[in-house]
LUMFIDREN-401604 format. One record per residue (C-alpha): residue number from 0; residue in one letter; x, y, z. Coordinates in steps of 0.25 Angstrom, whole numbers, always signed. Layout:
// LUMFIDREN-401604
R  num  residu     px     py     pz
R  NUM       a      X      Y      Z
...
//
This chain:
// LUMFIDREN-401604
R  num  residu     px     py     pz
R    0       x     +0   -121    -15
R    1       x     -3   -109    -22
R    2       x    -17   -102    -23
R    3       x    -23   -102    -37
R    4       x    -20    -88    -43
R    5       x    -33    -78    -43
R    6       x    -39    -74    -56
R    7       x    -38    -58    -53
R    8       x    -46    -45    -62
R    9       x    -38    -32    -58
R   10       x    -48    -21    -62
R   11       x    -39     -8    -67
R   12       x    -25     -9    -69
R   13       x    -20     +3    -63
R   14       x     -7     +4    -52
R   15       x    -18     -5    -44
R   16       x    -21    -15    -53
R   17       x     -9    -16    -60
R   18       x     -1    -18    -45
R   19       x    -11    -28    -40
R   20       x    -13    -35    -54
R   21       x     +4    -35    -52
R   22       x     +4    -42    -40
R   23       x     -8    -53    -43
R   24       x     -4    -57    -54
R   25       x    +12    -58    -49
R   26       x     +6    -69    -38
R   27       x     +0    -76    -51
R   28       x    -13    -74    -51
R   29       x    -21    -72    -64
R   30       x    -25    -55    -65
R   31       x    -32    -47    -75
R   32       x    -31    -33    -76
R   33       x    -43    -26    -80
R   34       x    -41    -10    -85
R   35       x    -48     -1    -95
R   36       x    -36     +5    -99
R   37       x    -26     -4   -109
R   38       x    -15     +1   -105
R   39       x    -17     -2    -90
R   40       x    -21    -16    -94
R   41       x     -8    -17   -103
R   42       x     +2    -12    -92
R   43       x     -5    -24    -82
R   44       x     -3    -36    -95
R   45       x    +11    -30    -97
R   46       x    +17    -30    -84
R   47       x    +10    -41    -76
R   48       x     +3    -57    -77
R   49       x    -10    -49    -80
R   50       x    -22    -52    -91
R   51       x    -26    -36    -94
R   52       x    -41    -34    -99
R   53       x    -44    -20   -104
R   54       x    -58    -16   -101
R   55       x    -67    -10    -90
R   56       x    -68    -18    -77
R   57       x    -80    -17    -74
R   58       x    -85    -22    -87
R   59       x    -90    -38    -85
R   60       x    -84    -42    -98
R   61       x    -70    -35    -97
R   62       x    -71    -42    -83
R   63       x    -74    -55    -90
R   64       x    -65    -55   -101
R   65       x    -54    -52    -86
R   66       x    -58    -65    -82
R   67       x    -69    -61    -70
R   68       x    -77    -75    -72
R   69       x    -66    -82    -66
R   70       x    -59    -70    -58
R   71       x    -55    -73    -42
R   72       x    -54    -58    -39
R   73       x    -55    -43    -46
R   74       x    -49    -31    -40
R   75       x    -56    -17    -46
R   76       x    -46     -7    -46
R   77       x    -48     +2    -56
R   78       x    -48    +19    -54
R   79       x    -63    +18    -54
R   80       x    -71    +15    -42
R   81       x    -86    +10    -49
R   82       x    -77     +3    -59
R   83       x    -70     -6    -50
R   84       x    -83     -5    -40
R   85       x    -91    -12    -53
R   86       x    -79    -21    -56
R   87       x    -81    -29    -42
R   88       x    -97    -30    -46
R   89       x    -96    -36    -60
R   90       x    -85    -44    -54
R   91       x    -95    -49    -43
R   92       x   -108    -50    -51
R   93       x   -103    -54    -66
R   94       x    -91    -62    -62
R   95       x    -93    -65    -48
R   96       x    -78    -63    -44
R   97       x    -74    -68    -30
R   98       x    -64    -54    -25
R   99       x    -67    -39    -29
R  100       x    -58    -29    -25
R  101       x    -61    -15    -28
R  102       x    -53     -3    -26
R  103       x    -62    +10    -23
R  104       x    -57    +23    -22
R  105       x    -70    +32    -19
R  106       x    -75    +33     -5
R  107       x    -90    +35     -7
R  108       x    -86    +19    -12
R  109       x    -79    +16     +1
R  110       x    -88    +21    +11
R  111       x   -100    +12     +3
R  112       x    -91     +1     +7
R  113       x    -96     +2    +23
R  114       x   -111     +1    +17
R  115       x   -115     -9     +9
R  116       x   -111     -8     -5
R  117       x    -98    -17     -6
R  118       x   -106    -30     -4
R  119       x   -108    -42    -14
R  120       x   -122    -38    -17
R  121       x   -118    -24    -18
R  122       x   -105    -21    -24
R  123       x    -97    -33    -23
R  124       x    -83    -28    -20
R  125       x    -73    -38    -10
R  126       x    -63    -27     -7
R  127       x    -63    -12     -7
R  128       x    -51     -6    -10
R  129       x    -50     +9     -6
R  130       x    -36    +16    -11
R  131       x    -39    +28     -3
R  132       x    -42    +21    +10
R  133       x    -27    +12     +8
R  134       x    -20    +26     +5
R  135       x    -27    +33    +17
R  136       x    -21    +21    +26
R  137       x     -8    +20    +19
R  138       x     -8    +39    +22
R  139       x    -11    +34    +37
R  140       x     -1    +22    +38
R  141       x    +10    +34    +32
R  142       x     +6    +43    +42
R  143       x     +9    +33    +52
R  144       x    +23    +33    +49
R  145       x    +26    +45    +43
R  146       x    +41    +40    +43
R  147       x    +39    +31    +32
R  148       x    +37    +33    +18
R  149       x    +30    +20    +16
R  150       x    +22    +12    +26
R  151       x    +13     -3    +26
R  152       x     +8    -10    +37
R  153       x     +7    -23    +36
R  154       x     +2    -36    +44
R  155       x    -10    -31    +50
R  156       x     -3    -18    +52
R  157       x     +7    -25    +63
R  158       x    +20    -21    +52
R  159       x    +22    -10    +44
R  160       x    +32     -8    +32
R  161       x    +36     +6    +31
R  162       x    +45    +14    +23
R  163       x    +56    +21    +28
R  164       x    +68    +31    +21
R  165       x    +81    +29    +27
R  166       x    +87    +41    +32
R  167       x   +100    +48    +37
R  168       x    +93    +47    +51
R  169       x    +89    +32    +51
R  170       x    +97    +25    +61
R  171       x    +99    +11    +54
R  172       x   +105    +16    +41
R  173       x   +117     +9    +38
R  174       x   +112     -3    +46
R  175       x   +113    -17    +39
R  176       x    +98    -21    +42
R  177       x   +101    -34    +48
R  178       x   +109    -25    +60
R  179       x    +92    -20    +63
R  180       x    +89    -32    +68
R  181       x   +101    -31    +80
R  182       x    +99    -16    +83
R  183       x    +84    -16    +83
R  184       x    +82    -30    +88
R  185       x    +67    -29    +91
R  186       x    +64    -22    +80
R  187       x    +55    -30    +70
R  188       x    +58    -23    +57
R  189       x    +62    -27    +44
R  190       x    +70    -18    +32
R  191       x    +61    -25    +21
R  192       x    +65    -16     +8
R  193       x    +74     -4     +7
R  194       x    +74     +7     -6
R  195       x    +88    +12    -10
R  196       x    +90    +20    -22
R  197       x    +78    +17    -27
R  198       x    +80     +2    -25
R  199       x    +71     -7    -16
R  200       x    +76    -19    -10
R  201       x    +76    -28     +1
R  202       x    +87    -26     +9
R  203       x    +96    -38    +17
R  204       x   +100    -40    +31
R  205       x   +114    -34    +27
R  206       x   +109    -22    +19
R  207       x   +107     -6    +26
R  208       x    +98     +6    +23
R  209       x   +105    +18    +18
R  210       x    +98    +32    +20
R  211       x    +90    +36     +8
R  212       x    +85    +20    +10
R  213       x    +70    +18     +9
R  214       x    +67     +6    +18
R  215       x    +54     -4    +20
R  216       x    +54     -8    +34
R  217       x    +45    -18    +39
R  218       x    +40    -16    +55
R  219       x    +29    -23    +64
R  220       x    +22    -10    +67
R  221       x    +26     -9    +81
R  222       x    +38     -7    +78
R  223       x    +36     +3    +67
R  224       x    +38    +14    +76
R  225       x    +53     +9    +81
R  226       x    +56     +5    +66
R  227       x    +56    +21    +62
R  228       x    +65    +25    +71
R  229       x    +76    +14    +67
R  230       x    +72    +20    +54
R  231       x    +76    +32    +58
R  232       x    +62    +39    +56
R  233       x    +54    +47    +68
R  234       x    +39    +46    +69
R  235       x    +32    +58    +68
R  236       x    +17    +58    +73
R  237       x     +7    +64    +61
R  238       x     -1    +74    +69
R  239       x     -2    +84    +56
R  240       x     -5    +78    +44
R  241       x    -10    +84    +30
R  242       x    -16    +77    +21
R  243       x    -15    +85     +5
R  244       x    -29    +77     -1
R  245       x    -41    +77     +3
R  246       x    -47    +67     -6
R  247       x    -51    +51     -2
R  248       x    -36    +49     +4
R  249       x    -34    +62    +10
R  250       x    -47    +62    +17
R  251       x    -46    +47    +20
R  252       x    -34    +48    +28
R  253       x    -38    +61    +35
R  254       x    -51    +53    +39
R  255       x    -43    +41    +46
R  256       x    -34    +51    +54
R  257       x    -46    +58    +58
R  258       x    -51    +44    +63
R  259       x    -39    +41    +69
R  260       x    -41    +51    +80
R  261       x    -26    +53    +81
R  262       x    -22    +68    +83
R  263       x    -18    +69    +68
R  264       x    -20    +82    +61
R  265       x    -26    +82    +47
R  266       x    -26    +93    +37
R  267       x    -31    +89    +22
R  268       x    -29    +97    +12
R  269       x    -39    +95     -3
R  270       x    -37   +104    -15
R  271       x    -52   +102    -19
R  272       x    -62   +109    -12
R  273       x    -73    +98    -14
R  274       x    -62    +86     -8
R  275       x    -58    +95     +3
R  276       x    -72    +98     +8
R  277       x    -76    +83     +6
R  278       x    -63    +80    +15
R  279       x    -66    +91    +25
R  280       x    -81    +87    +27
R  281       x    -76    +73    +30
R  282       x    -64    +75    +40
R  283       x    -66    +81    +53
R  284       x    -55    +85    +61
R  285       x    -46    +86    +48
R  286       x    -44   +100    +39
R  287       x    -45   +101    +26
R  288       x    -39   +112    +18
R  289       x    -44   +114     +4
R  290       x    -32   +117     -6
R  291       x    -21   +110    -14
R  292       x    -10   +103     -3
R  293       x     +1   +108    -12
R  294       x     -2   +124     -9
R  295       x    +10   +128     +2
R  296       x     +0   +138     +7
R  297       x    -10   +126    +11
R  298       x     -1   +117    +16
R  299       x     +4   +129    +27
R  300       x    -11   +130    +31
R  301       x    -10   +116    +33
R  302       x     +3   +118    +42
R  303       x    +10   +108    +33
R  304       x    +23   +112    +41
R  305       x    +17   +107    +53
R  306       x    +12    +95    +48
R  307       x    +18    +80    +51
R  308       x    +13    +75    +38
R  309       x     +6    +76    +24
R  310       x     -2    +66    +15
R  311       x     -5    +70     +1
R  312       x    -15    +63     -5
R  313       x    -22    +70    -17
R  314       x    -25    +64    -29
R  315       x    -12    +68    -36
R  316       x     +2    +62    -33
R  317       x     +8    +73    -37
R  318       x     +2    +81    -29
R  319       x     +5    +72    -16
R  320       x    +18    +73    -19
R  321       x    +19    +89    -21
R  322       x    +11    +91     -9
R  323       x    +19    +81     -1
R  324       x    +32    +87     -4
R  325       x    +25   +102     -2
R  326       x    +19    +98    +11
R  327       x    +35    +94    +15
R  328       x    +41   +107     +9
R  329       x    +31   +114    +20
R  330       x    +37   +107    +32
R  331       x    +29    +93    +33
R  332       x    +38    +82    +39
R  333       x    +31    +68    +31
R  334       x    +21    +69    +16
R  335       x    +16    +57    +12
R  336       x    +11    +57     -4
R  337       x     -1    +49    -11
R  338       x     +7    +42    -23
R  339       x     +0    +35    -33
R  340       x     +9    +34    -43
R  341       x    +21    +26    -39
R  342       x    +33    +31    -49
R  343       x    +31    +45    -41
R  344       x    +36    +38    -27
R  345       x    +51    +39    -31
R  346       x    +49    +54    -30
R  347       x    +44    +54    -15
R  348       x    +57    +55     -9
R  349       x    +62    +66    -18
R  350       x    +51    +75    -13
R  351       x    +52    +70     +1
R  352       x    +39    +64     +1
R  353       x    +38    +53    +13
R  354       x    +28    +44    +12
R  355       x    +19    +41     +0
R  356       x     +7    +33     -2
R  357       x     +5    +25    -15
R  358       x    -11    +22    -16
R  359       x     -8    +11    -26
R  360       x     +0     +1    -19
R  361       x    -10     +3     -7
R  362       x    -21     -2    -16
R  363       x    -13    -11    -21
R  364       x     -9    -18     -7
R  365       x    -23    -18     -2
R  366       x    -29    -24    -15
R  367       x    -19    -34    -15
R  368       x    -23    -35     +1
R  369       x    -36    -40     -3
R  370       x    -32    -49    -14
R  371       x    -21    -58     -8
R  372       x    -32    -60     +4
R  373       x    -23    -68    +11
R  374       x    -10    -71    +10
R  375       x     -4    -60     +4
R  376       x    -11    -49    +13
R  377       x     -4    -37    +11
R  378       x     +7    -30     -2
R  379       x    +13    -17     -2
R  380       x    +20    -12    -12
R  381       x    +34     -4    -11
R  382       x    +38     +7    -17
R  383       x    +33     +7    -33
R  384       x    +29     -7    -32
R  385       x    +43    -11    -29
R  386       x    +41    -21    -18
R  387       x    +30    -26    -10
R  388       x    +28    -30     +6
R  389       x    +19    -40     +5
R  390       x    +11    -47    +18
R  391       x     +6    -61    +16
R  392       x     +1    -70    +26
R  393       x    +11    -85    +23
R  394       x     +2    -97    +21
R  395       x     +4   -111    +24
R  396       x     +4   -115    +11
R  397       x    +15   -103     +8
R  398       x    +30   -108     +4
R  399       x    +34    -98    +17
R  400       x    +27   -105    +26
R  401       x    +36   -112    +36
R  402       x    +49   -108    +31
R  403       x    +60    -98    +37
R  404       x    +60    -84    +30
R  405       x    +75    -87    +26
R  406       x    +69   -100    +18
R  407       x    +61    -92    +10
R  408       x    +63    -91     -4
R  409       x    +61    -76     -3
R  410       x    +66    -67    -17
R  411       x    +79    -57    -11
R  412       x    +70    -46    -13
R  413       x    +59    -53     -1
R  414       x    +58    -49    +13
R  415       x    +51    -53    +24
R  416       x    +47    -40    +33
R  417       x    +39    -47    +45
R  418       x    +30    -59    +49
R  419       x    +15    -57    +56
R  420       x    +15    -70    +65
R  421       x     +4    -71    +76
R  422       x     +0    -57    +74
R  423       x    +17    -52    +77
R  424       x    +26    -46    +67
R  425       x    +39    -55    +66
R  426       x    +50    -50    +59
R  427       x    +59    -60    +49
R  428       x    +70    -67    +50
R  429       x    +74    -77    +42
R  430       x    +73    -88    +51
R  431       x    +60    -85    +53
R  432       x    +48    -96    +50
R  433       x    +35    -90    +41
R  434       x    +23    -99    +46
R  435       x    +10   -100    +40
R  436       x     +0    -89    +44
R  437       x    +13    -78    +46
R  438       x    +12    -64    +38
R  439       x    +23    -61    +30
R  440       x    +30    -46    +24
R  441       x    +37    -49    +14
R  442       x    +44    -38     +6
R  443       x    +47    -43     -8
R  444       x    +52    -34    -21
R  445       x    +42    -33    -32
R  446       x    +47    -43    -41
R  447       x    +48    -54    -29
R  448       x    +33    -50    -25
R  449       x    +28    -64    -34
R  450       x    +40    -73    -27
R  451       x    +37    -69    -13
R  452       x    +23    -72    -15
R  453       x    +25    -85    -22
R  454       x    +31    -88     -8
R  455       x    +20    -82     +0
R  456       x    +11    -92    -10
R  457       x     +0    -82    -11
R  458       x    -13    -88    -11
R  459       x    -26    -80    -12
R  460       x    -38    -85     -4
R  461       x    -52    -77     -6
R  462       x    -59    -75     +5
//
């Protein structure tokens, strides 16, 4: 029993609409792609099972020509606010489409949101979407594990998946990963990918980790702390942080330390003078320090070399990267950079970056969140899109339900990481039964994302 497939609009087919138009239209739904620029619009009819209208989104007839009159659902995400703000309203008012999902950057916009503009007689939007609120949470999620170069909570924040490098010091390498299980008997973890040379994979009970191996462990979160330690990695606490940007993000994240209370000490540093007095005015117990975060000058002032960690989040990934690698060059143990464009991400260990955080597939996950409402409740992508960790809630209708992991028909590149049952996180074995109402993680390689959830049997309730 499969739900009927949505009809979709994706307004703006940049790395956002493209990867979500990707990822609908792969679970067989039927998506248009709306850009003003043709050449966007030809990338998305090229490379996916898209219809691409060139044209202005917010326009009624472009939206009529993309099929509104009969549309289920329209996601606005193109580079401009109003545009995607005005897109939700024709979509409400001319066409009278069900879901709208906007995506706003400015945070005059966000802040309205608390009032009252963002009702059905007001500005009709379902969903707000805010990039720079999912990046400030991804920085802070980072932060909290300062050991990993890649972090996602999952299942109501009661699992994490986190990245970690494999090095000389780590005390299981060499280990066939089955043996984990009998030395670390009550540990609930789960080996779900590993990188090596460049190659991601799913490993097999019989395979080991080398150093030099990236590796996507899956963990309830209690037992995250423990996890690092058979990983070979020390937690350090982040009392002295500096964050190099002190536009929406940078602010946004000193803003929830502050809130936090903890005894975190925050330094921003902003080349403009206008975006540093802004930040200043709005931040209270954190310095700000106009000038540019690559200066070595600057960065002494900020004691850098007495610093746990760095966050560079400008505008400019280039910029985050040089400041990141400056900021280590003066002493700073951990630098986490803001990459938007995913081909730069195989430079980060070169330059000894540890951490980065890709605003894209944060957007992406938390669109797709609001869109699969239900069953599939939660996708994070790997590396450039590589692979995916997906959460999805198994229904009695599902082909899984009611059958023992080892039955299922899983692709060789598919593995479970952990199930949520009655509120605890189980881990796999493959004689274990997925009953109706479990959450799954599943880790599936990108060209087995479609088979896994055929199994799963997606189905798309509106709420």
């Amino acid at each position: 029993m499969r739900a009927e497939p949505m009809k979709v609009i994706i307004c703006g087919a940049g790395q956002v609409g493209w990867q979500i138009a990707r990822h609908l239209s792969g679970e067989r739904n039927d998506v248009t792609v709306v850009d003003s620029n043709p050449d966007l619009v030809r990338r998305a009819t090229e490379t996916l099972d898209v219809q691409g209208i060139n044209g202005f989104a917010s326009y009624p007839n472009v939206l009529d020509q993309a099929g509104a009159r009969d549309a289920d659902m329209i996601i606005a995400a193109t580079y401009s606010d109003e545009v995607n703000m005005v897109t939700c309203q024709v979509a409400h008012s001319v066409f009278s489409i069900n879901r709208k999902i906007a995506r706003l950057r400015s945070q005059s916009y966000l802040d309205a949101i608390y009032s009252d503009l963002y009702r059905r007689d007001h500005m009709p939007i379902d969903v707000v979407i805010s990039p720079e609120r999912e990046v400030a949470e991804a920085a802070l999620q980072r932060l909290a594990a300062p050991a990993a170069f890649d972090t996602e909570t999952f299942m109501e924040g009661k699992a994490q998946l986190l990245g970690l490098r494999i090095e000389d010091d780590c005390p299981i390498v060499n280990t066939p990963l089955r043996q984990l299980t009998d030395l670390f008997s009550t540990l609930e973890v789960v080996v779900l990918a590993i990188r090596r040379d460049g190659k991601l994979f799913a490993p097999e009970a019989g395979d080991q980790l080398f150093v030099g191996d990236d590796a996507y462990v899956f963990a309830p979160a209690e037992d995250v702390p423990r996890t690092m330690e058979v990983f070979g990695k020390t937690s350090q606490s982040q009392e002295r942080l500096v964050i190099i940007g002190g536009g929406n993000i940078g602010l946004s994240v000193a803003k929830r330390i502050e809130k936090r209370g903890k005894r975190t000490r925050v330094k921003v540093i902003e080349r403009d003078r206008k975006v540093a007095e802004r930040a200043a005015d709005a931040l209270e117990r954190t310095i700000v320090l106009n000038g540019d975060g690559l200066d070595a000058q600057l960065l002494a002032e900020a004691n850098i070399s007495r610093t746990d960690a760095v966050l560079a989040v400008t505008d400019d990934d280039k910029t985050n990267m040089l400041a990141a690698v400056r900021a280590k060059a003066e002493g700073c143990p951990f630098a986490i950079a803001l990459i938007n464009d995913p081909t730069l991400l195989p430079m980060m260990e070169p330059l000894g970056i540890d951490a980065y955080i890709n605003p894209r597939s944060t957007t992406v996950s938390s669109i797709l969140r609001h869109v699969r409402h239900g069953r599939v409740r939660s996708v994070y992508s790997i590396g450039d899109a590589e692979a995916e960790v997906i959460e999805a809630e198994v229904m009695s209708t599902s082909n899984i339900a009611g059958a023992a992991i080892r039955e299922i028909d899983f692709p060789e590149g598919v593995l479970v990481g952990g199930v949520l049952r009655d509120g605890k996180v189980l881990k796999p074995a493959g004689s274990m039964r997925i009953e109706a109402g479990d959450v799954v993680v599943i880790f599936a390689l990108a060209s087995d994302v479609g088979r896994v959830e055929q199994l799963l049997q997606v189905s798309i309730d509106f709420f």
